[in-house]
PAZAPA-4460 file (N, C-alpha, C; in steps of 0.05 Angstrom, whole numbers, plus 32768, in hexadecimal, padded with zeros to 4 digits):
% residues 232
    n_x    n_y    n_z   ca_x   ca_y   ca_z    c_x    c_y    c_z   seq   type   mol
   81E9   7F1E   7EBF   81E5   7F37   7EB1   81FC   7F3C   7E9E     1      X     A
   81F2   7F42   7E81   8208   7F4F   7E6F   821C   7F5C   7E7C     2      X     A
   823D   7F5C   7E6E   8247   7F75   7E81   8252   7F80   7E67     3      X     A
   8254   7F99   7E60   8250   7FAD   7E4D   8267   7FB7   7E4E     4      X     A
   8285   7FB0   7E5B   8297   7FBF   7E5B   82B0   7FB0   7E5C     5      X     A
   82BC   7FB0   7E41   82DB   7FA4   7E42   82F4   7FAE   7E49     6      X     A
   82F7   7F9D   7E4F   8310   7F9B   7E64   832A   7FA0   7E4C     7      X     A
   8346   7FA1   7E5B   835E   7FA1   7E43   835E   7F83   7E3B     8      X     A
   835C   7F70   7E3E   835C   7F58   7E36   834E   7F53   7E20     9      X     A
   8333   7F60   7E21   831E   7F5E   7E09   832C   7F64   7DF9    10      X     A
   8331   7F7F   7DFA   8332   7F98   7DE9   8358   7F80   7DD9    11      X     A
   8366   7F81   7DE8   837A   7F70   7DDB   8372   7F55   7DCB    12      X     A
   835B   7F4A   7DCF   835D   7F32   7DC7   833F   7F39   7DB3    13      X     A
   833A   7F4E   7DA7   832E   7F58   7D8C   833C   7F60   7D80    14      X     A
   8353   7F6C   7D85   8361   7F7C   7D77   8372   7F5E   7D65    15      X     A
   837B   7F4B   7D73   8386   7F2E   7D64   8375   7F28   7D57    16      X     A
   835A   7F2D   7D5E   8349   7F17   7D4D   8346   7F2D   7D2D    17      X     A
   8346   7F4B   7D38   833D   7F5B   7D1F   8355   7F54   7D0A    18      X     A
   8372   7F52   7D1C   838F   7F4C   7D05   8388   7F2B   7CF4    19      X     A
   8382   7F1B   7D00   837D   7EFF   7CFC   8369   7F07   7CDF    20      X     A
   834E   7F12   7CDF   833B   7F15   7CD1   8349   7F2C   7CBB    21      X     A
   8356   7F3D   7CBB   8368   7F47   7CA9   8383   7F37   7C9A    22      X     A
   8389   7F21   7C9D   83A1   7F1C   7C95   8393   7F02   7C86    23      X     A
   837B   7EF9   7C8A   836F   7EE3   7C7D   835F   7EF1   7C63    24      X     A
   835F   7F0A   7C63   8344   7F1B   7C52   8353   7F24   7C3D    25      X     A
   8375   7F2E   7C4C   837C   7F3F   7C32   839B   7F35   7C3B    26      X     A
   83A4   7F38   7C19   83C2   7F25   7C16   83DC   7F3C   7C27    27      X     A
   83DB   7F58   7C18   83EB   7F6E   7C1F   83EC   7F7C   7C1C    28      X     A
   83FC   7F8E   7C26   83F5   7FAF   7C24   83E4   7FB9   7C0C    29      X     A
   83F3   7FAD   7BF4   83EC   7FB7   7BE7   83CF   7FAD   7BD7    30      X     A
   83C5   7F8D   7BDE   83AD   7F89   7BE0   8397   7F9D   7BEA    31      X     A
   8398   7FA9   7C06   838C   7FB8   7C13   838E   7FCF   7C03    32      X     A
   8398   7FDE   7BF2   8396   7FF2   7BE7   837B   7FEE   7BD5    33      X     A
   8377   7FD3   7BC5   8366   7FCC   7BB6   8344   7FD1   7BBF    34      X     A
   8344   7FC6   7BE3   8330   7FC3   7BEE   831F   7FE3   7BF7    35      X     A
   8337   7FE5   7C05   832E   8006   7C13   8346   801A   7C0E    36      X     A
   8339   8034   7C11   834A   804E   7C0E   8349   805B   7C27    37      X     A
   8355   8066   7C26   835E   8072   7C45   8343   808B   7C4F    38      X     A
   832C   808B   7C45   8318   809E   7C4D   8307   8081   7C5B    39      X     A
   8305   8069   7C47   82F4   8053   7C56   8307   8052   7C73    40      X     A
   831E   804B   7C76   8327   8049   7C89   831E   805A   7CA0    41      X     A
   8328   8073   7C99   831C   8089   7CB3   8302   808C   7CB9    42      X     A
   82EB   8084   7CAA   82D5   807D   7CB0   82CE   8065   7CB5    43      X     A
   82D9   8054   7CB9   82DC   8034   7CC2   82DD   8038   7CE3    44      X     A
   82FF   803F   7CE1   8300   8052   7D02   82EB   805C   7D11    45      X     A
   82E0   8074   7D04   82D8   8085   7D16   82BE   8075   7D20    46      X     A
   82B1   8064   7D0B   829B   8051   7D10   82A5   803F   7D29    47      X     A
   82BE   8034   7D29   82BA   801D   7D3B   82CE   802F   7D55    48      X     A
   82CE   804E   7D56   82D8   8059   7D71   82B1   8065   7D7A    49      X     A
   82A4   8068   7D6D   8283   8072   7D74   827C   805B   7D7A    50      X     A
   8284   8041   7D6F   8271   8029   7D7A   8280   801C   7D95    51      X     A
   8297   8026   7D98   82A7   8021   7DB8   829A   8035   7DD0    52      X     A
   8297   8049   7DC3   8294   8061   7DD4   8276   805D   7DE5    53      X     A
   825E   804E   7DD0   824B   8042   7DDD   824B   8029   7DEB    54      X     A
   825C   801A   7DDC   825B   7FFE   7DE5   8265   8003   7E07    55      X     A
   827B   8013   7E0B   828F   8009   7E1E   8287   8023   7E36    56      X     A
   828B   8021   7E51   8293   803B   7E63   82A4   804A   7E5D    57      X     A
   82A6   8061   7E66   82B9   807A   7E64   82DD   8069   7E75    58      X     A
   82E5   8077   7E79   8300   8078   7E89   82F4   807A   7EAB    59      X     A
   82DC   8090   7EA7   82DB   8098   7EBE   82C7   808A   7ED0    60      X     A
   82BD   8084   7EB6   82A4   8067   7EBE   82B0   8052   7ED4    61      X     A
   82C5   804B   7ECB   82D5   8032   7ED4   82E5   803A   7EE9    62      X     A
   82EB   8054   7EED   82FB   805B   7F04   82EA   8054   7F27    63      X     A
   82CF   8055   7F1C   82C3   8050   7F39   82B9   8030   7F3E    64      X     A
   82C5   8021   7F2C   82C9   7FF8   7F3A   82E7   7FF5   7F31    65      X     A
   82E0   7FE2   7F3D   82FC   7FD3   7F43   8307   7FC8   7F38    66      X     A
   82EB   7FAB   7F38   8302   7F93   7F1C   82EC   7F90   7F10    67      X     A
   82EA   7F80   7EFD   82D1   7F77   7EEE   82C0   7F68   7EF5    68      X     A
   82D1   7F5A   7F0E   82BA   7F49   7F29   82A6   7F5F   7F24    69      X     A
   82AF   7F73   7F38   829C   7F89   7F3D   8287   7F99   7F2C    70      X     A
   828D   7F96   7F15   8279   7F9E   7EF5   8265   7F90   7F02    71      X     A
   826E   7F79   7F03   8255   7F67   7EFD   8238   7F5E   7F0F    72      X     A
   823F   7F75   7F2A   822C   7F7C   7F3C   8225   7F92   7F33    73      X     A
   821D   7F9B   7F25   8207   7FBB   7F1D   8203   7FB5   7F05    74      X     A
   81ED   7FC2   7EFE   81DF   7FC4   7EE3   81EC   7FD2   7ED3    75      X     A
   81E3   7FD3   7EBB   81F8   7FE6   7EA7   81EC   7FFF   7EAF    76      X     A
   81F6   8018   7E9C   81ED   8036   7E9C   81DC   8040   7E9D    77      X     A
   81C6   8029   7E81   81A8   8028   7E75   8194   8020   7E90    78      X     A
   819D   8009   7EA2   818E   8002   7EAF   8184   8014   7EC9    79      X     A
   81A4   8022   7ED3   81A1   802B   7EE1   8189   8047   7EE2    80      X     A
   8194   8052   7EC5   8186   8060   7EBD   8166   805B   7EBC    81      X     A
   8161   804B   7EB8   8144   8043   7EB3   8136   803F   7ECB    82      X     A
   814F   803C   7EE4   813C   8036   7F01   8140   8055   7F06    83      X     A
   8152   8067   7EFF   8147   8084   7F03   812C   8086   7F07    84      X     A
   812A   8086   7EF4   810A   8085   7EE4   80F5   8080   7EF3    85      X     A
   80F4   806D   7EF8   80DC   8061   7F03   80DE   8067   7F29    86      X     A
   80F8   8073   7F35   80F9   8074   7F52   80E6   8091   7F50    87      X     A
   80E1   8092   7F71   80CC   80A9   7F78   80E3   80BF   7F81    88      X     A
   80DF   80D8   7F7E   80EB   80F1   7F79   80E4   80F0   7FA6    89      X     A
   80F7   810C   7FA6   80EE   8117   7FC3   80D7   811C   7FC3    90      X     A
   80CF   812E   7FAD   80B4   8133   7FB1   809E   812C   7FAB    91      X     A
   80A1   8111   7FA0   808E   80F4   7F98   8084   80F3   7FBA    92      X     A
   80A4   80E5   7FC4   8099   80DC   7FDD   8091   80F6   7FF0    93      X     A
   8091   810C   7FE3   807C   8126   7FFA   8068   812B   7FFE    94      X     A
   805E   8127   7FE5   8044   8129   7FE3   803A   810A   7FDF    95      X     A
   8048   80FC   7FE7   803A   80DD   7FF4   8038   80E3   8017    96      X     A
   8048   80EB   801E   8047   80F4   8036   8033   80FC   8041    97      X     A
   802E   8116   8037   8020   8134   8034   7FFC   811D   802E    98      X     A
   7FF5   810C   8026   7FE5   80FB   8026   7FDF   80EB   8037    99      X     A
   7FEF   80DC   803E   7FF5   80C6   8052   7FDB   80D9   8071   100      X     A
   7FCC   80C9   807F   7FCA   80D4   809A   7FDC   80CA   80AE   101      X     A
   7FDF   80D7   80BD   7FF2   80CE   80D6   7FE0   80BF   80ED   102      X     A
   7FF0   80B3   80FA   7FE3   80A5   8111   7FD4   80B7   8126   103      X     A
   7FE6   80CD   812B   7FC6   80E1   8136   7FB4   80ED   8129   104      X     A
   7FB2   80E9   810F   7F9F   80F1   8100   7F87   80D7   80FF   105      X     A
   7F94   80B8   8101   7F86   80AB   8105   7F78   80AB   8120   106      X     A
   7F80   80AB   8131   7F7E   80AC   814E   7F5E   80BA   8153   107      X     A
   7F64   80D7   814B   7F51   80EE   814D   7F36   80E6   813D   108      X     A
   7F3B   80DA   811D   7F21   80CF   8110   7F14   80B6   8129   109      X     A
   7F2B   80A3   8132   7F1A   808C   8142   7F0C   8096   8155   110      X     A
   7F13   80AF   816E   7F02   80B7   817B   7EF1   80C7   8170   111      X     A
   7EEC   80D7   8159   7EDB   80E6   8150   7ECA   80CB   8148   112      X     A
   7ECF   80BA   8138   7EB4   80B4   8137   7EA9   809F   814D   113      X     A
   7EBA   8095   8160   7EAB   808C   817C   7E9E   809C   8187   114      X     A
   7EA6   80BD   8186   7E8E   80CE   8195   7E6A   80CE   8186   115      X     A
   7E7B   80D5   816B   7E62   80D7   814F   7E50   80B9   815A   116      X     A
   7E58   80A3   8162   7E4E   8096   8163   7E3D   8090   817D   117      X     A
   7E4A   8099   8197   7E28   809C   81AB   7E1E   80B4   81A8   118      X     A
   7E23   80CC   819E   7E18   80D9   819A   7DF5   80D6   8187   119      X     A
   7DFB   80CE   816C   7DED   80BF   815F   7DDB   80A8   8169   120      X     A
   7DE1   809E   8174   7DD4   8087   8186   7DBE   8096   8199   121      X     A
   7DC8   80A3   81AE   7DBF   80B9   81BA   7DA2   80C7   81B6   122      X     A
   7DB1   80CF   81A4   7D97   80E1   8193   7D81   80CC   8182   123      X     A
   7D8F   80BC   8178   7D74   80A4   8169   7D65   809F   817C   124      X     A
   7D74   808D   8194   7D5F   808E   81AD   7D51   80A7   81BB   125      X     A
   7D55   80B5   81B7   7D47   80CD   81C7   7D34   80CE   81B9   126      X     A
   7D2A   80CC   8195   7D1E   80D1   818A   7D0C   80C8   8189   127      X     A
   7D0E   80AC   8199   7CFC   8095   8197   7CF0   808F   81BA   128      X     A
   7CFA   80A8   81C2   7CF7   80AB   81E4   7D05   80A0   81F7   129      X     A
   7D1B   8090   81EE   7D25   8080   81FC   7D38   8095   8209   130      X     A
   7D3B   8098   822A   7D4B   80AD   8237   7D68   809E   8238   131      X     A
   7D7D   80A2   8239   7D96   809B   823F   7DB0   80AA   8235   132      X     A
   7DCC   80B1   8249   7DE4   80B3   8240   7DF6   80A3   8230   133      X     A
   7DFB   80A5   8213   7E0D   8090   8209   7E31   809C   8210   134      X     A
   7E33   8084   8218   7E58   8084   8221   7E64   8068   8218   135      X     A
   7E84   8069   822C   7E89   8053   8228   7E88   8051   823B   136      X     A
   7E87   802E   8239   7E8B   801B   8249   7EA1   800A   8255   137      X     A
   7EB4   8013   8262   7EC8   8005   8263   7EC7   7FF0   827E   138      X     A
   7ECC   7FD1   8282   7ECA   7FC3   828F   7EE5   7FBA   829E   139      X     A
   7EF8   7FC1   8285   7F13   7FB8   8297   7F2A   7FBB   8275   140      X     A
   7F3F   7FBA   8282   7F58   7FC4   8273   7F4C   7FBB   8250   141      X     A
   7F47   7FA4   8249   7F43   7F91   8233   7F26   7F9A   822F   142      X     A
   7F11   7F9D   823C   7EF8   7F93   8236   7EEB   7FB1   8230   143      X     A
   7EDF   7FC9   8217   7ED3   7FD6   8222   7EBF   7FD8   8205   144      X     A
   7EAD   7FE6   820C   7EA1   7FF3   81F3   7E94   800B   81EB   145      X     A
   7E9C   801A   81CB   7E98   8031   81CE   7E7E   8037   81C9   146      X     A
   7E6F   8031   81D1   7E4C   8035   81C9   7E44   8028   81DD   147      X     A
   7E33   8033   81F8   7E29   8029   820F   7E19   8045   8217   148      X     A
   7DF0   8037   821C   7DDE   8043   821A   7DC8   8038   822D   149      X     A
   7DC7   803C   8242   7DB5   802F   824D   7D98   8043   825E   150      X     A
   7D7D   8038   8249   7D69   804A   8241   7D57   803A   8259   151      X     A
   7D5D   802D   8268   7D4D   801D   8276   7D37   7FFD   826C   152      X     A
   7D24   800C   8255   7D20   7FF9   8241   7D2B   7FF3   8233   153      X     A
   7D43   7FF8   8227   7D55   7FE8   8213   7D73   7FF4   8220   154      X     A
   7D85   7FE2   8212   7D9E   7FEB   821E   7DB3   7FE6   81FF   155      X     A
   7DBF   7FFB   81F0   7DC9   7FFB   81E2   7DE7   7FFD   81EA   156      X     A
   7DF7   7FE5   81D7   7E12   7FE8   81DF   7E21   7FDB   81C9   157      X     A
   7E34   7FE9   81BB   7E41   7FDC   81A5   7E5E   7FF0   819D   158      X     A
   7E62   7FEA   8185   7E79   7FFB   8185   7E7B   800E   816B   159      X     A
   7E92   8021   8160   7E90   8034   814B   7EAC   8036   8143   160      X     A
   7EAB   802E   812A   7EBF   802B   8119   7EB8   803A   80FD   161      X     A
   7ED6   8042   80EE   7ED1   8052   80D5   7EC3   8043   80C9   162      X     A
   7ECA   802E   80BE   7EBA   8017   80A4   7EB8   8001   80BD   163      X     A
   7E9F   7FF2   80AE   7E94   7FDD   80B9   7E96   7FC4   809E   164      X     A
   7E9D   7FAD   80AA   7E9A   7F97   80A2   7E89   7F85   80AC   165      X     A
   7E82   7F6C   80A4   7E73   7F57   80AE   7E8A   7F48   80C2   166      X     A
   7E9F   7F44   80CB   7EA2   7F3E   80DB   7EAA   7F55   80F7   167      X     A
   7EA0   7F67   80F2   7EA5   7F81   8108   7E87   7F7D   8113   168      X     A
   7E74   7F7F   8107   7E58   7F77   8101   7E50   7F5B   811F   169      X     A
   7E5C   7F48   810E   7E60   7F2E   8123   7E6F   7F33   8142   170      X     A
   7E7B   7F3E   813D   7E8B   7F40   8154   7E81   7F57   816A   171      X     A
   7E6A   7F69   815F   7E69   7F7F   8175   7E45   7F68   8182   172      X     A
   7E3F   7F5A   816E   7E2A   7F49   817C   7E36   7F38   8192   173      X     A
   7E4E   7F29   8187   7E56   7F17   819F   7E5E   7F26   81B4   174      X     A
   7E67   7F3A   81B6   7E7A   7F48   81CC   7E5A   7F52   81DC   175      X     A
   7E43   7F5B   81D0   7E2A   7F64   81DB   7E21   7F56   81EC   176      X     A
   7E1F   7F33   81DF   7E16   7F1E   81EC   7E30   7F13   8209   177      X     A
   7E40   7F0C   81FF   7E4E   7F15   821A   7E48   7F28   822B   178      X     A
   7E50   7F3A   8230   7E45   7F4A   823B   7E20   7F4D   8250   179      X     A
   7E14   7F3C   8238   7E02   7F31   8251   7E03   7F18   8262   180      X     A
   7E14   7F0D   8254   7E1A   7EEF   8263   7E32   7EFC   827C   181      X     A
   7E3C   7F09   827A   7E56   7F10   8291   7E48   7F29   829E   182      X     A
   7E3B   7F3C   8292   7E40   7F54   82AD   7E18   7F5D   829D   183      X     A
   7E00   7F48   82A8   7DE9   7F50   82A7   7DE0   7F69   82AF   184      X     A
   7DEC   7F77   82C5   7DE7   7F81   82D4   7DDC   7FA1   82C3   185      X     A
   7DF3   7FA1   82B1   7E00   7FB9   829D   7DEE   7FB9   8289   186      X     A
   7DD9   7FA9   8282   7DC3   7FA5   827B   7D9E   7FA6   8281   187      X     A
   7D97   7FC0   8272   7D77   7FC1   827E   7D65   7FBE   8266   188      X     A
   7D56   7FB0   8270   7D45   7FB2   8255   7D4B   7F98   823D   189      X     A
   7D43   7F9F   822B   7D52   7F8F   820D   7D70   7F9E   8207   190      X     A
   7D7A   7F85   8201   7D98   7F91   81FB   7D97   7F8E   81DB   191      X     A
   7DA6   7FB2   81D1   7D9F   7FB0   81B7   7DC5   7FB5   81B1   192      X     A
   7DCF   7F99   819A   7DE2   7FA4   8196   7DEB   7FBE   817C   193      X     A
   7DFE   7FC5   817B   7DFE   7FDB   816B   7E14   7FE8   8165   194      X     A
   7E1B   7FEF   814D   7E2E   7FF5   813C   7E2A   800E   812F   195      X     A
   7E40   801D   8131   7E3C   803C   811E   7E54   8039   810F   196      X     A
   7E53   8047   80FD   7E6C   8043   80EA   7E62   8054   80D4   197      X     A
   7E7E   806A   80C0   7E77   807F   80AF   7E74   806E   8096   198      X     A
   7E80   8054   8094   7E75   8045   8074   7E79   8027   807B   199      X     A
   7E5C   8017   8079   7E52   7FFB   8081   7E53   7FEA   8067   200      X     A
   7E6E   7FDA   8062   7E66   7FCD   8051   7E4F   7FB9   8046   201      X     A
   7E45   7FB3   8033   7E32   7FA2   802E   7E2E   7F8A   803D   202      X     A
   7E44   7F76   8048   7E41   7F61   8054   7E3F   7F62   8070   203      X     A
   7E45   7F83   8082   7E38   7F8F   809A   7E22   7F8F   808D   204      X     A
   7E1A   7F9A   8085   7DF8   7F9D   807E   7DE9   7F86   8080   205      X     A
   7DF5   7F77   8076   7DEA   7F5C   8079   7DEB   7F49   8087   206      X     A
   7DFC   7F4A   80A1   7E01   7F3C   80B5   7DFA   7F46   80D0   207      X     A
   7DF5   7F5F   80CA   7DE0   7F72   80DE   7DC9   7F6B   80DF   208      X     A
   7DBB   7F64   80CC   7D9F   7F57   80C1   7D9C   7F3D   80CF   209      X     A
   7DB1   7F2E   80CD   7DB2   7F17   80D2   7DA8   7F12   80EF   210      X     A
   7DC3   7F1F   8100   7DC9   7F22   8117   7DB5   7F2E   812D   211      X     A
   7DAA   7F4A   811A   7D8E   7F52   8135   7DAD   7F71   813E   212      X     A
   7DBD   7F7D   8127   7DD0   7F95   8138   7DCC   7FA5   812E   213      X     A
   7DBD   7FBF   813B   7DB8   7FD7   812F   7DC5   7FE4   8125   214      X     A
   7DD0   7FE9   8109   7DE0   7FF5   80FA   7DDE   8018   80F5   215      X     A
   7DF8   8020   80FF   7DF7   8037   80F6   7E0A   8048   80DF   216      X     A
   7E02   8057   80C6   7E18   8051   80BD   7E0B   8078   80B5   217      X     A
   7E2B   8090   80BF   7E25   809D   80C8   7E07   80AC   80CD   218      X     A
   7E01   80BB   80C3   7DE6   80C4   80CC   7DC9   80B6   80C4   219      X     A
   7DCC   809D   80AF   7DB1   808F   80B2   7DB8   8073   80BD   220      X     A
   7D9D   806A   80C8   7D9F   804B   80D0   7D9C   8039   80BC   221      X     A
   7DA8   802C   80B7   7DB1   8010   809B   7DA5   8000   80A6   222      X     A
   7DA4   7FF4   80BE   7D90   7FE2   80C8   7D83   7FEF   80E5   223      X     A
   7D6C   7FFA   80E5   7D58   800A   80F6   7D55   7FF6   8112   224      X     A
   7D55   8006   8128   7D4C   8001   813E   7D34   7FF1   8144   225      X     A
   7D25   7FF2   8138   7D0B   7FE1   8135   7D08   7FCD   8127   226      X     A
   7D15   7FCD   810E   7D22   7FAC   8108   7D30   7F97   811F   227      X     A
   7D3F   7FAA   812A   7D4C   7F95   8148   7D3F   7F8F   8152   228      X     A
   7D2A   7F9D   815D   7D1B   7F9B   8172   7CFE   7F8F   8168   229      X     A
   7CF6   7F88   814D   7CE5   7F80   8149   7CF3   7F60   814E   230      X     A
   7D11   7F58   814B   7D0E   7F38   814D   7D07   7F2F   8166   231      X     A
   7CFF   7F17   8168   7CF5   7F02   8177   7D13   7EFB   8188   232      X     A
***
């Protein structure tokens, strides 16, 4: 990085080169009378004390490093200035804050919509006569699921998440099908798997289809109960 600030050494070894470049230009005193008059002079000055004054730090600039080692770890004035600029204020980051949800704010959406979700279930089957309590299911520390319905003729069990993907999709089928392979018992009827969720991406939609998993994506069915149950 440029460093923008001379030292007494510089400053001495311009001042030789400015005498060197004067004594080659003009013969003597009285030469220099020929060249310039004493108004060019003082405006010569004051030009090259305005072009120090930018070029160089203050006194007081330099009072807070050390040696010139040390210049040469920080940016100049401009730069610094410019990351002013672009950093976030207190109240940038407050109202990022003030946005942000918190982890109990997440917490509270995940069980709200695990309830939203046998509830919903619940009621679709009731509609369709099918009698049953939707809860969870929990089997053991690791194993549980939040959508478990058992209507006697069918037995719905799956899980409820905010968004759904195609592989959330895949996974609440395998965990279903387990489930009949390890604990039959917990099963009556046709086992329908099933998913609720407030926004089902396209490739859930389509791997629901695939799969035979009754999609729910909040208050309508994306893939209907009777599509499941019509497969083979």
């Amino acid at each position: 990085m440029p460093l923008n600030v001379a030292t007494k050494d510089d400053i001495k070894a311009a001042v030789e080169e400015l005498k060197r470049w004067a004594e080659e230009k003009f013969a003597t005193k009285e030469d220099l009378k020929q060249y310039v008059t004493k108004q060019d002079l003082e405006t010569a000055v004051e030009q090259l004390k305005k072009w120090a004054e930018e070029k160089f730090a203050t006194k007081e600039d330099l009072k807070q490093f050390a040696t010139k080692e040390d210049l040469k770890q920080f940016a100049t004035k401009e730069d610094i200035k410019r990351l002013e600029d672009k950093m976030a204020t207190k109240e940038d980051l407050k109202r990022i804050e003030d946005k942000m949800a918190t982890k109990e704010q997440f917490e509270a959406l995940a069980i709200s919509v695990e309830e939203s979700g046998r509830d919903m279930v619940q009621y679709l089957l009731e509609q369709r006569g099918y009698r049953c309590t939707a809860e969870r299911l929990r089997l053991d520390a690791d194993y549980e699921f939040d959508i478990y319905c058992s209507a006697g003729a069918l037995t719905a069990v799956g899980e409820a998440k905010v968004r759904a993907g195609r592989r959330d999709v895949e996974r609440t089928f395998e965990r279903a099908q387990e489930l009949l392979r390890r604990q039959p018992g917990k099963i009556s009827g046709r086992l329908v798997p099933v998913f609720y969720t407030l926004v089902a991406e396209p490739s859930a939609v389509q791997k629901a289809k695939e799969l035979g998993v009754w999609l729910i994506e909040s208050r309508r069915e994306v893939v209907a109960l009777e599509e499941v149950l019509g497969r083979t």
